[in-house]
C-alpha positions as CSV (number, residue, x, y, z in Angstrom):
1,X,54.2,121.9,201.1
2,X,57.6,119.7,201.4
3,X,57.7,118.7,204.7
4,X,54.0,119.4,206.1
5,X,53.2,116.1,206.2
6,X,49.9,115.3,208.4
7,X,51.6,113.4,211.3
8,X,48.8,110.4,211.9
9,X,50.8,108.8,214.1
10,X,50.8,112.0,216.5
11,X,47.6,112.4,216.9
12,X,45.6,111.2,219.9
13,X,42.4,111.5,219.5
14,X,40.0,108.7,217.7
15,X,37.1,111.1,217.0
16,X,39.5,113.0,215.2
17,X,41.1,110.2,212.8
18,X,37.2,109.3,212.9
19,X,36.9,113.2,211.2
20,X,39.0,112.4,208.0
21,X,38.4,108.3,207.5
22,X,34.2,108.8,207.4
23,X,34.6,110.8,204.4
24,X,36.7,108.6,202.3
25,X,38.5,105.4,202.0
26,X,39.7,103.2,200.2
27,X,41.3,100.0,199.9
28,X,44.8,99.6,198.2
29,X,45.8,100.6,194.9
30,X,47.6,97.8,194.5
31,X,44.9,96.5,191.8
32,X,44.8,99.8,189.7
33,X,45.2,99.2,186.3
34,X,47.8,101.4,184.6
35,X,46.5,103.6,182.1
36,X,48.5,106.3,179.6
37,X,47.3,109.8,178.5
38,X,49.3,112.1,176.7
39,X,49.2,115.7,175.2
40,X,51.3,117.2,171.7
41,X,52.7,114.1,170.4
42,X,52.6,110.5,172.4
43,X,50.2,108.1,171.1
44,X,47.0,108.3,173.6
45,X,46.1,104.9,175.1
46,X,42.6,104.6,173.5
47,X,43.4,101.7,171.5
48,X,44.9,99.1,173.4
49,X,45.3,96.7,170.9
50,X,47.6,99.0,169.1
51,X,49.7,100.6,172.3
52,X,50.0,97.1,173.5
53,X,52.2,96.4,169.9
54,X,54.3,99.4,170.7
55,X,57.4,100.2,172.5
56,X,56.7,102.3,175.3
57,X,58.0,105.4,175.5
58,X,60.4,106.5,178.6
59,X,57.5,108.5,180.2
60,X,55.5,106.1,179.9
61,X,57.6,103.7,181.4
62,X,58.5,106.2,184.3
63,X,55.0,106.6,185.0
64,X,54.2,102.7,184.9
65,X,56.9,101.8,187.2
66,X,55.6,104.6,189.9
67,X,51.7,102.8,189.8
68,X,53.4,99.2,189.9
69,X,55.2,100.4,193.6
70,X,51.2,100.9,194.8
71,X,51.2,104.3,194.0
72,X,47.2,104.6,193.0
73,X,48.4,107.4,189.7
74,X,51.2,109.5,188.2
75,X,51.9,112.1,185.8
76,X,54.5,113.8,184.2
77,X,55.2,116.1,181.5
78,X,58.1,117.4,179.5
79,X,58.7,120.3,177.6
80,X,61.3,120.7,175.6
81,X,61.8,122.9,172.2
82,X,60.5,120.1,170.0
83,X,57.3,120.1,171.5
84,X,55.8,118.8,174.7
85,X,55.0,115.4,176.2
86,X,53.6,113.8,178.9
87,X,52.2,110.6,179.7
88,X,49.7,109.8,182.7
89,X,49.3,106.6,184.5
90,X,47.0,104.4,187.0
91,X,43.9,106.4,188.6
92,X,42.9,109.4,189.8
93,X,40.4,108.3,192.1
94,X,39.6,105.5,193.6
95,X,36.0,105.4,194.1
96,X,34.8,105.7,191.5
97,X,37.5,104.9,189.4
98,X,38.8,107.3,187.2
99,X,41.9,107.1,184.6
100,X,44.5,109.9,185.8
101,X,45.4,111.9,182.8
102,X,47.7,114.7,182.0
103,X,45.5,117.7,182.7
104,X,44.5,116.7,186.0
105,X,45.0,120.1,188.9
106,X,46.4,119.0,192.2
107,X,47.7,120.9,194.9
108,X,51.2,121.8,193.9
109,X,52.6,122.6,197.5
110,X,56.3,124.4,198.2
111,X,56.7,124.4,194.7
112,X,54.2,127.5,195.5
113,X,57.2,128.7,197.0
114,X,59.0,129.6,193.8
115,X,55.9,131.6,192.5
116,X,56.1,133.7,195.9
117,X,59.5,134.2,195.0
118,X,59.5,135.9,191.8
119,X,56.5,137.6,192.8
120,X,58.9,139.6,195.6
121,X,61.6,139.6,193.2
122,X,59.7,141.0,190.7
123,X,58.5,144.0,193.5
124,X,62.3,144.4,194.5
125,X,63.2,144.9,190.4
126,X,60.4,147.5,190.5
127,X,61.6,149.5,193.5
128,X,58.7,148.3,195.7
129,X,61.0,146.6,198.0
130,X,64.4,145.5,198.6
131,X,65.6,142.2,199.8
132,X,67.8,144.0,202.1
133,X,64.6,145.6,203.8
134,X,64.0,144.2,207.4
135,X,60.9,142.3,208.3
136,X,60.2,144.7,210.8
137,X,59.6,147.3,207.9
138,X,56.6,145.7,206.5
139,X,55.4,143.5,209.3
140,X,55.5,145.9,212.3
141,X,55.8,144.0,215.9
142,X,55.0,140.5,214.2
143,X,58.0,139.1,214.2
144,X,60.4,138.9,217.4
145,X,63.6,140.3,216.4
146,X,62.0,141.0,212.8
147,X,64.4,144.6,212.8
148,X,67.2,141.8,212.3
149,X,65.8,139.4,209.7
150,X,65.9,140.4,205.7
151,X,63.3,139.6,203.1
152,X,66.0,137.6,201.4
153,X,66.9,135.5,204.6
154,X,63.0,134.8,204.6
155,X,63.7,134.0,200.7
156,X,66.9,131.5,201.4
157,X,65.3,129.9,204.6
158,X,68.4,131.1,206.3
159,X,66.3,133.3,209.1
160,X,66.4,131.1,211.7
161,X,62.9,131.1,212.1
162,X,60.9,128.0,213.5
163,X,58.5,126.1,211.2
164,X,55.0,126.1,212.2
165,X,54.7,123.1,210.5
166,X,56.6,121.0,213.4
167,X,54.7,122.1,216.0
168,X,53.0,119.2,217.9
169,X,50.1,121.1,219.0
170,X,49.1,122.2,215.9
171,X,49.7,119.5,213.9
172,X,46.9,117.2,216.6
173,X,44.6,120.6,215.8
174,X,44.9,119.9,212.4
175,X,44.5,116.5,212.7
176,X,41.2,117.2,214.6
177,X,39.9,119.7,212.6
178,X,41.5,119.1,209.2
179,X,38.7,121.6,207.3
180,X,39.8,124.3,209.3
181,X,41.4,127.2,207.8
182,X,44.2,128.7,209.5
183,X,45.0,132.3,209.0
184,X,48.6,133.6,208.3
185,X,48.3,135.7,211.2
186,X,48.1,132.7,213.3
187,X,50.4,130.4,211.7
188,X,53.2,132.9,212.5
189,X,52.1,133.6,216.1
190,X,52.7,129.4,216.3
191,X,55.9,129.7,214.9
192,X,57.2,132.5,217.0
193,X,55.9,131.0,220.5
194,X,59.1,128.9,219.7
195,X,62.6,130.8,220.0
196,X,64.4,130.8,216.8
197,X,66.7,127.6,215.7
198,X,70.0,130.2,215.2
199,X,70.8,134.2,214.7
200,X,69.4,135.3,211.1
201,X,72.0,134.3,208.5
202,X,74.0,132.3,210.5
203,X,72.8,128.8,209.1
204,X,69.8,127.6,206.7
205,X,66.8,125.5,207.8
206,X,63.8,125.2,205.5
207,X,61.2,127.0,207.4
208,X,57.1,126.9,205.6
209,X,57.0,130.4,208.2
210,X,59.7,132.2,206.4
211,X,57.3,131.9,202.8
212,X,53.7,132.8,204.9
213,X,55.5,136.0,205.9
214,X,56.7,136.6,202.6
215,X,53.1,136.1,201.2
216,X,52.0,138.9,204.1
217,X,55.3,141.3,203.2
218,X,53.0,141.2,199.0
219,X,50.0,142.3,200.6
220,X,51.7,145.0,202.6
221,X,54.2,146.5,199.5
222,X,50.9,146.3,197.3
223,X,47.8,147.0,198.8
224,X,46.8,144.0,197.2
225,X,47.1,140.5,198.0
226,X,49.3,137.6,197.6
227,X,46.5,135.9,195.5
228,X,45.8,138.7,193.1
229,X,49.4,139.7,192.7
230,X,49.7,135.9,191.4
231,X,47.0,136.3,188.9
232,X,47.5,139.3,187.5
233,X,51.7,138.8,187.6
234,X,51.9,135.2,186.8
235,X,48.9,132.9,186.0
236,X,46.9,135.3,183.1
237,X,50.4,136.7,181.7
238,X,51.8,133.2,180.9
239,X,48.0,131.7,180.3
240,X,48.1,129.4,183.1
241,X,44.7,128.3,182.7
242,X,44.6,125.7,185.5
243,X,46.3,126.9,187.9
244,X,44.8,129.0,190.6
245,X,45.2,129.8,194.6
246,X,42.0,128.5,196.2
247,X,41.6,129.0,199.8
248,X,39.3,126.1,201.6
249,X,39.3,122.3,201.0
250,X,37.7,122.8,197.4
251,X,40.1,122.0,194.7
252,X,39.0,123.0,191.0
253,X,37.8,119.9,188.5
254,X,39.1,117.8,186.7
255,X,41.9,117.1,189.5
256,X,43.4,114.2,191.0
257,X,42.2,112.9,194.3
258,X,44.9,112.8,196.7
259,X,45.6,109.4,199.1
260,X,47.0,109.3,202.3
261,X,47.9,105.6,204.0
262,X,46.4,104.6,207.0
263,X,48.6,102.9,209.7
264,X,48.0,103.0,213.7
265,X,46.1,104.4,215.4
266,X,43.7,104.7,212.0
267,X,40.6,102.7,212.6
268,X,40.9,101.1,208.9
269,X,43.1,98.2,207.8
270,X,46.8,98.8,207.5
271,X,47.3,100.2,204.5
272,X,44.0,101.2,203.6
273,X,44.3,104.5,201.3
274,X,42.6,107.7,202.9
275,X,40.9,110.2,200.3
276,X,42.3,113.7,202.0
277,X,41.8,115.9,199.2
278,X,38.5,117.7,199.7
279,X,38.8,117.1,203.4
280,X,42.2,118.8,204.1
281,X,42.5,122.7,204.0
282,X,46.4,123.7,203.4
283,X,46.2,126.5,205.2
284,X,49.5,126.9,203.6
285,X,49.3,130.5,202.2
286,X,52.5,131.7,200.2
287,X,54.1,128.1,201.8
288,X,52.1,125.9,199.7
289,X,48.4,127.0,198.6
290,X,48.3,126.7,194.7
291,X,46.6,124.2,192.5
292,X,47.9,123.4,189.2
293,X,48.8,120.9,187.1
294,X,52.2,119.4,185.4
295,X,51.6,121.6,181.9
296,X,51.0,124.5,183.7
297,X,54.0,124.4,186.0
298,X,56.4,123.5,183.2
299,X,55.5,126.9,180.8
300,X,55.9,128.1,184.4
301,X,59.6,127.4,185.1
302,X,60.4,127.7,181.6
303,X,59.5,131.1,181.5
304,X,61.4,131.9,184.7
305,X,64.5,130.5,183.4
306,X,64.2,132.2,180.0
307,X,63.9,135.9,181.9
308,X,60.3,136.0,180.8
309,X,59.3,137.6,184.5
310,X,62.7,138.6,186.0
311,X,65.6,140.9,184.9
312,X,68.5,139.2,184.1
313,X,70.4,139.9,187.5
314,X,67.3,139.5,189.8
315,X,67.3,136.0,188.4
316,X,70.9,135.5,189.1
317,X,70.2,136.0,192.4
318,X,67.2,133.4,192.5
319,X,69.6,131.0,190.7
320,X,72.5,131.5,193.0
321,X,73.0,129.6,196.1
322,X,74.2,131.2,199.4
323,X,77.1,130.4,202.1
324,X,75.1,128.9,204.2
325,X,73.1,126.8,201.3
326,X,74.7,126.1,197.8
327,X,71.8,124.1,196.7
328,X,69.2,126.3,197.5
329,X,68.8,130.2,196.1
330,X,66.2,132.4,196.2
331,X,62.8,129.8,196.3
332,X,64.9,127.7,193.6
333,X,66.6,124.6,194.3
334,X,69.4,123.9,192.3
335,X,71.0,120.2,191.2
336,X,73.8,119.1,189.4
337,X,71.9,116.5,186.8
338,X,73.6,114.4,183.8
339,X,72.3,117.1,181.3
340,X,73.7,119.9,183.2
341,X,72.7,122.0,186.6
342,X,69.1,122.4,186.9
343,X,67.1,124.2,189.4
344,X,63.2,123.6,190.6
345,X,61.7,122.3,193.5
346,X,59.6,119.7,195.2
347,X,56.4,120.1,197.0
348,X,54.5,117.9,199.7
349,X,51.3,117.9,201.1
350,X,49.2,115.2,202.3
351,X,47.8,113.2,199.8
352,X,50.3,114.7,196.5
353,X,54.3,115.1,196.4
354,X,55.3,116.4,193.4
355,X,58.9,117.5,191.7
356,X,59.6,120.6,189.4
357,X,63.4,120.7,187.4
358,X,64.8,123.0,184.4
359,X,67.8,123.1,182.8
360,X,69.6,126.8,183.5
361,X,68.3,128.3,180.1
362,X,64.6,126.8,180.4
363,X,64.8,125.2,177.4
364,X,64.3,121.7,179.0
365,X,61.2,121.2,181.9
366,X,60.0,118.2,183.5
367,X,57.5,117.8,186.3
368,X,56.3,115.0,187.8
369,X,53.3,114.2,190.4
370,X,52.1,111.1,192.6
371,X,48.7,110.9,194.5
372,X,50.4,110.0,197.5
373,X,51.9,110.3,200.3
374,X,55.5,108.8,201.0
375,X,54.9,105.4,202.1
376,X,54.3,104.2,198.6
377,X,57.3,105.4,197.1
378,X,60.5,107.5,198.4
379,X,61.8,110.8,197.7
380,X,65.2,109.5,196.6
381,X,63.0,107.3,193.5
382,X,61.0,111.0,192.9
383,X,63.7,112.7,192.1
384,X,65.1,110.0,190.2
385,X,62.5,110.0,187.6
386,X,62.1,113.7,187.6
387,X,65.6,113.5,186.3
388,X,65.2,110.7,184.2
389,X,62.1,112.8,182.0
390,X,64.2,116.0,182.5
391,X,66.7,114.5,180.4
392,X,66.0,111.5,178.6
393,X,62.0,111.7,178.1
């Protein structure tokens, strides 16, 4: 999920750094060869006498220039309505080395966020709920002062609540256990043994603990629970074949292995890339637990954006930014781009950070993933590119 970054540096314990490097490292991609897949349209790189004669494309170059900063593969994907494509570069693991490609799953992270979203805004359209409703409503004494804290200030990150994901004890837990799976339940109890950062709706500060609630607040209006809602709202209506919510360290195949960097106190060389991805459970619930892939996320966002799973004013709202946030609505970032506002967002867990935009009517999607973390390459060049494929490639 953005921000819940495994803090290496924090931890101090060597049999727990021990924990993650024993099951997987590797030296720096530095020497990974680029490589090109693509789906509906680009030419696939398995003739490279015959790519090598061609002008590449601007995905392609967007994806080459992300491997030659070190990063060890990259992906993106455009859909637009001429068609789709993508392009895929460098590897998706390491050892043994594997060719990234288009289709690979990863873990998607906040950009789980948005799905939550129109999942409660598709209960609020259906008289299930209302954004006006108060925590306390369907999370009885879970939340201190939850009788004055709305679903939508959970929604807009403007509740005041503290992120779980900055607290220092559980981040060295996590770093000492990184298989274990943390419950929802507790992951809020962590958060709300900190007072709150301000009164609800008084300011905005992106909080992971305002989306695990929301993911509880599904499983109470339903009776069912945040996973199934998912499926049966999102994934199987708009045939979202590989993308799933999978609890655990397991991560469905074909997928990308995710890197994270070692640097002090690691007991591996400086820069030596960490294999986290079947190692690390998110624990991130309704704040970052999905696996997907780039195809899957674009007929995603282009169906939001088209009113394919929201009525026309519930979207609105998702769009709209609030006074305390212009750039961010209702799990939707917003940006003003040089082919027009788009909205999105960006998601980042250790070992993948990846980046989600749209053009306001859908009909233009790009998203874009790296198998690692941000020493390699910053947010400020993500975004960049994402942009660059939303509205050149």
């Amino acid at each position: 999920m953005r921000r819940a970054r495994i803090q290496i540096a924090a931890a101090g314990s060597g049999i727990a750094v021990l924990a993650i490097c024993a099951q997987g490292v590797s030296h720096s991609a530095a020497s990974a060869a680029p490589s090109t897949s693509s789906l509906g349209g680009d030419v696939h790189a398995s003739a490279p006498a015959r790519v090598a004669t061609k002008k590449p494309t601007e995905l392609q170059r967007i994806v080459r220039s992300l491997v030659a900063a070190h990063v060890p593969g990259a992906v993106v994907f455009v859909r637009t309505p001429k068609g789709v494509r993508s392009a895929a570069a460098g590897l998706a693991s390491l050892q043994p080395r594997v060719a990234m490609h288009a289709t690979d799953r990863y873990r998607i992270a906040s950009v789980t966020k948005t799905f939550v979203a129109t999942v409660v805004l598709q209960l609020a359209a259906e008289g299930k709920l209302s954004l006006n409703d108060p925590v306390e409503r369907w999370l009885p004494r879970m939340v201190p002062n939850g009788a004055s804290i709305t679903l939508r200030e959970l929604l807009n990150h403007s509740s005041g609540l503290f992120d779980y994901d900055q607290d220092q004890a559980w981040v060295s837990a996590r770093i000492a256990d990184p298989g274990r799976e943390w419950s929802p339940h507790e992951l809020v109890a962590i958060a709300t043994s900190h007072p709150p950062l301000f009164s609800p709706g008084a300011d905005w500060s992106y909080s992971n603990t305002n989306y695990i609630l929301l993911g509880l607040v599904v499983d109470a209006a339903t009776g069912e629970t945040l996973a199934e809602e998912l499926h049966d709202r999102i994934f199987e209506p708009l045939g979202l074949g590989s993308t799933s919510y999978p609890t655990g360290t397991a991560i469905p195949s074909p997928f990308a292995h995710g890197y994270f960097v070692g640097r002090p106190p690691l007991p591996v060389p400086a820069g030596t890339l960490i294999d986290v991805s079947t190692i690390l459970s998110p624990s991130a619930w309704g704040a970052g637990q999905i696996v997907s892939n780039t195809r899957d996320l674009t007929t995603f966002l282009a169906a939001l954006l088209k009113g394919r799973l929201l009525p026309a004013r519930f979207l609105a709202q998702m769009k709209a930014g609030s006074p305390v946030s212009l750039n961010y609505g209702l799990g939707l970032r917003n940006t003003f781009t040089p082919c027009g506002k788009a909205f999105g967002h960006d998601g980042d867990i250790p070992g993948y950070r990846n980046v989600v935009w749209a053009t306001a009517n859908g009909r233009r999607v790009a998203s874009i993933m790296v198998n690692i973390d941000e020493t390699r390459v910053s947010w400020s060049k993500l975004h960049a590119v994402a942009v660059s494929a939303l509205c050149v490639g």
